[in-house]
C-alpha positions in Angstrom: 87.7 -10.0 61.8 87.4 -6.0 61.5 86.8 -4.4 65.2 83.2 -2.7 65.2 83.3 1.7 64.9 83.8 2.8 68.0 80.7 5.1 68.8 82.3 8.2 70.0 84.7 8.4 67.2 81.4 7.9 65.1 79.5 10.8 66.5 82.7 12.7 66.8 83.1 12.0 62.9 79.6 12.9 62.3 79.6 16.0 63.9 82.4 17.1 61.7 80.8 16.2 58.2 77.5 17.8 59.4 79.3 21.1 59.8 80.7 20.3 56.7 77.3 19.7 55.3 76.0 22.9 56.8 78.6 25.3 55.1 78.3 23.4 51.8 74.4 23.0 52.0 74.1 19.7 50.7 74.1 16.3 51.6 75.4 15.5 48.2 79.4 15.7 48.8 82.0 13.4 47.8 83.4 11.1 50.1 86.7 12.1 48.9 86.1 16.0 49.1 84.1 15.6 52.8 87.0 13.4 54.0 89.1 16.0 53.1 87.5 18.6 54.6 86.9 17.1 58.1 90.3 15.4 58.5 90.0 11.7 57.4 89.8 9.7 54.7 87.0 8.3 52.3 88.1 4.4 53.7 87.3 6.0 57.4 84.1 7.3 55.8 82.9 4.3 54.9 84.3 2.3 57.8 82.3 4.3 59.9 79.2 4.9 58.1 79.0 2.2 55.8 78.5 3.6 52.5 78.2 7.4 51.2 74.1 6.4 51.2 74.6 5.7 55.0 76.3 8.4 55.6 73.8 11.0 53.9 71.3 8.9 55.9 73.2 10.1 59.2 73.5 13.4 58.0 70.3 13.6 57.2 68.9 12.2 60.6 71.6 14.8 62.1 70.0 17.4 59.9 66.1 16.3 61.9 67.7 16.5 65.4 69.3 19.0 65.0 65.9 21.6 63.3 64.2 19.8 66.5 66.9 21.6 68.8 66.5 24.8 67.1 63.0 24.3 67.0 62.3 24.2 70.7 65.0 26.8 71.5 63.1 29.1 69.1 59.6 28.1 70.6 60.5 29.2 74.0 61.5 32.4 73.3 58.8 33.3 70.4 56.4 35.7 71.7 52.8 34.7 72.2 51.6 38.2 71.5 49.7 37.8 68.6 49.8 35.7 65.1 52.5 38.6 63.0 54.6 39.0 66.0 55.2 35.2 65.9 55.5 35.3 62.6 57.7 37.8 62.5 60.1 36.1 65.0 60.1 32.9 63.3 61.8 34.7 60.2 63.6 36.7 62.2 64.8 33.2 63.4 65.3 31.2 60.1 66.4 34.1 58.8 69.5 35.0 61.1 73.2 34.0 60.0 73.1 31.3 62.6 70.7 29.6 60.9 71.9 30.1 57.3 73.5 27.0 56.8 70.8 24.7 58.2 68.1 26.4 56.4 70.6 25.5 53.2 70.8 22.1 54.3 66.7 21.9 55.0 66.4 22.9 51.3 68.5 20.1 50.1 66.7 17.5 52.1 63.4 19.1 50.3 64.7 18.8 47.0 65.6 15.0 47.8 62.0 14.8 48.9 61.0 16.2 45.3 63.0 13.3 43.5 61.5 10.5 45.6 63.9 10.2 48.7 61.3 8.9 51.3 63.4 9.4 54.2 63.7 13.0 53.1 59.8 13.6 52.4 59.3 12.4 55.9 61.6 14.7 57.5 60.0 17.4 55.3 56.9 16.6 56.6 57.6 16.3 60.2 59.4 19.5 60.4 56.6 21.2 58.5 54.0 19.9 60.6 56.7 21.2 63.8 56.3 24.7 62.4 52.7 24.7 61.2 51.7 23.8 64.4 53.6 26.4 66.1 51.5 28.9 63.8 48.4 27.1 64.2 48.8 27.8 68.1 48.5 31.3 67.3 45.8 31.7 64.3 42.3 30.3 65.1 42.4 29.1 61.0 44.4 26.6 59.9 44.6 27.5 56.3 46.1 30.4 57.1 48.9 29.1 59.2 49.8 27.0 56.6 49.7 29.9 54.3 51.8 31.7 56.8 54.2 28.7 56.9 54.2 28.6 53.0 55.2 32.2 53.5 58.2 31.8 55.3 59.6 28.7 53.1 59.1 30.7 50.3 61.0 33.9 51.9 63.7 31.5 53.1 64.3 29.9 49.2 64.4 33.6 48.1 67.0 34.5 51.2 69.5 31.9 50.0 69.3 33.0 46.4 69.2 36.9 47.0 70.8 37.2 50.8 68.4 40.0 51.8 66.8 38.8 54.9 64.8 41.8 54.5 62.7 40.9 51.5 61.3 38.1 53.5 60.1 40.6 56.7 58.7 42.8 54.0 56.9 39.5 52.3 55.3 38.6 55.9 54.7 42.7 56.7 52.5 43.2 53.7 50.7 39.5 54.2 49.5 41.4 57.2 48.7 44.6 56.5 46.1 43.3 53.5 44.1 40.8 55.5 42.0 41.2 58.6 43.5 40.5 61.6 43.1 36.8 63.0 
């Protein structure tokens, strides 16, 4: 009889393919090329995870704890001075090379959502209603922090395809200056 995964090793394991994951920007490696690149082999992989499916399930379960972090860190230092200030910061924040490979991985999870992963679409939609509501906080109309949020997802898709974070301040700048203030 085969000795159960020892947890530590597990996490320690898990750890290494998520920052694998993270400079790739996808959850859809190879168990051959992720062993590879985090020291182990495919058999350990499995061994550990189960399957390649349970291991993108870990990663992608990583992936929510890990925007949930970043999420609160960002939230207590965002500025509560107004609706474009926060807005603002929260690009400045998705947008910074800390956060490149994350926001990468985000997308991937999205585009699973789009074919019909339902573990991803609920991650999608928890984060989004994470962020949203950070917005709403600050705008008295909801429509517009979801507009706002829309904004920002849209600025980030264009950051990973262009790499000028400053096409995306720009975006959010001139959403400002042609609506009243809220």
């Amino acid at each position: 009889m085969a000795r159960p995964p020892d947890p530590e090793k597990r996490a320690a394991l898990l750890e290494r393919c998520f920052a694998a994951a993270q400079e790739g920007g996808t959850l859809d490696l190879s168990l051959a090329a992720l062993a590879e690149r985090v020291g182990t082999s495919a058999r350990m992989l499995v061994y550990h995870f189960g399957s390649r499916e349970g291991l993108q399930r870990a990663l992608a379960a990583r992936t929510e704890a890990e925007l949930r972090a970043r999420f609160v860190e960002f939230e207590a230092a965002a500025p509560s001075e107004g609706v474009e200030a926060a807005a603002l910061a929260l690009w400045d924040y998705l947008s910074s090379p800390r956060m490149r490979g994350l926001v990468r991985l985000t997308m991937d999870v999205v585009h699973r959502a789009g074919q019909g992963d339902e573990a991803a679409a609920r991650l999608g939609e928890l984060e989004s209603r994470a962020w949203a509501g950070f917005l709403a906080f600050r705008v008295s109309d909801p429509d517009v922090a979801e507009g706002l949020l829309l904004l920002v997802l849209g600025a980030a898709v264009d950051l990973l395809a262009s790499g000028d974070p400053a096409r995306g301040r720009r975006a959010i700048r001139a959403f400002f200056a042609r609506r009243p203030a809220t």
